[in-house]
N, C-alpha and C positions, 0 to 999 in steps of 0.2 A: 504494500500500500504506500510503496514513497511515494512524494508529492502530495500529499491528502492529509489534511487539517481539520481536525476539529475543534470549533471556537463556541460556544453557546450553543451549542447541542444542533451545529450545522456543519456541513460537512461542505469542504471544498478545496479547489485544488491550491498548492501552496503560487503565493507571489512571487510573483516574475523579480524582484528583488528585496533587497534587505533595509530592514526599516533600523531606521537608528532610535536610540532613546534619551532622554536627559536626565539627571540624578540632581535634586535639588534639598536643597538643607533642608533637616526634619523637623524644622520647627514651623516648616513652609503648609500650608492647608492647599496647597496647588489649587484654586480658588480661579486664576486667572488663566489656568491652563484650559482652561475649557469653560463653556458658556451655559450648556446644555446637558445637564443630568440626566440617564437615563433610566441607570440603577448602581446600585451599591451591594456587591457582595465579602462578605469575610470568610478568610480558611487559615485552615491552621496547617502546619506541618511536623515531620521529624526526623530527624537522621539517627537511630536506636545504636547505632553503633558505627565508628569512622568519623563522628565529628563535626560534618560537613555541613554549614552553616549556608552553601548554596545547594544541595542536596534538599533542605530543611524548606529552604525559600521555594524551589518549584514545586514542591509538592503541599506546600501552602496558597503559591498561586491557580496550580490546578485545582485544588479544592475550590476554592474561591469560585471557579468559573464553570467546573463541568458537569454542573447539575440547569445548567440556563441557557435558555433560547430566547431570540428577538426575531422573529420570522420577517419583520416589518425593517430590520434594517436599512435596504436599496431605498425602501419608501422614504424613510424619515430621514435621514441619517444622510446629509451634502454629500457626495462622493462615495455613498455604499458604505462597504467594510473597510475602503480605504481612508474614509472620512473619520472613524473612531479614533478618538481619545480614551485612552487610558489613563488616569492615574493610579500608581500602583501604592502602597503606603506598606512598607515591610519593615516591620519588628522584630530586630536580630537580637541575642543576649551578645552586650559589647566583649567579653570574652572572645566570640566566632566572630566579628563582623568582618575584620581586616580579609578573613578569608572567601569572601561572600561575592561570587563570580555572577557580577551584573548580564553579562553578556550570556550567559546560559539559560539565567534565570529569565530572556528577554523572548527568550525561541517558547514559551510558554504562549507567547500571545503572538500570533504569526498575522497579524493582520492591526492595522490602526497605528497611532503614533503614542509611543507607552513613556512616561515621567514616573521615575520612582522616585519616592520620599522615604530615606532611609531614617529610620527609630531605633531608640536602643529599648529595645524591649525582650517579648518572648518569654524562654524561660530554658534554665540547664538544669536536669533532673537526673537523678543517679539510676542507669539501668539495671544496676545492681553484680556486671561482671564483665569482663575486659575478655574480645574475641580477640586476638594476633592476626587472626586468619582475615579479620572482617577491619583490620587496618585501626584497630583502637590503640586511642594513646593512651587513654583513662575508659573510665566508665560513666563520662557525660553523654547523657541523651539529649541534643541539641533544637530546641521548639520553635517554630518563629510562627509569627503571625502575619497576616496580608488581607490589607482591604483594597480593590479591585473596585474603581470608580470607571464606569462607562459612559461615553458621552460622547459630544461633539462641540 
């Protein structure tokens, strides 16, 4: 199935190129990024073992988005799917942030133009035992949080 995307419970083929994104201070309500709310969802993630504080992020932003559809996008929405705003709001524990690979976490949303607002948040919870095999330096289970603003 390469080439093929799924975004809000629609299914299509991936863009003809790559969207970039901006990273803006987390004290920012990205407010001016966009004019027109369409919805707001939260997810959560985790990396149970390994660490991975960008691991933790797309599986926060997947949640976030893969229970939703807008069938109505082309309609409402200036320029279709390509007309989407994103603002992303992801809640790292400052421990893991420095490690937190934006450009991974960005292939999550393969369509619209994505602003993430990085937070020090989330949470590091003890998994209670160190795999070797599964790349653990300790026994942090690393959580993050992500609110996923759709718009135009």
């Amino acid at each position: 199935m390469s080439g093929i995307f799924y975004l809000l419970g629609l299914r299509f083929p991936k863009a003809a190129e790559e969207k970039s994104f901006e990273v803006v201070d987390g004290s920012s309500s990205g407010a001016k990024f966009m004019s027109n709310v369409l919805f707001v969802e939260c997810g959560f993630g985790n990396d149970s073992h390994g660490q991975s504080a960008t691991k933790a992020a797309v599986r926060a932003c997947r949640n976030a988005i893969e229970f939703n559809s807008i069938p109505s996008v082309e309609k409402i929405v200036p320029g279709g799917f390509d007309g989407l705003k994103l603002s992303v709001i992801i809640a790292v524990p400052p421990k893991y942030k420095e490690g937190l690979d934006l450009n991974e976490v960005k292939q999550v949303f393969p369509y619209g133009r994505v602003q993430f607002i990085l937070q020090d948040g989330g949470m590091v919870a003890p998994s209670g035992v160190i795999i070797n095999k599964l790349e653990d330096k300790n026994d942090d289970m690393v959580v993050v949080c992500a609110s996923v603003t759709v718009g135009y």
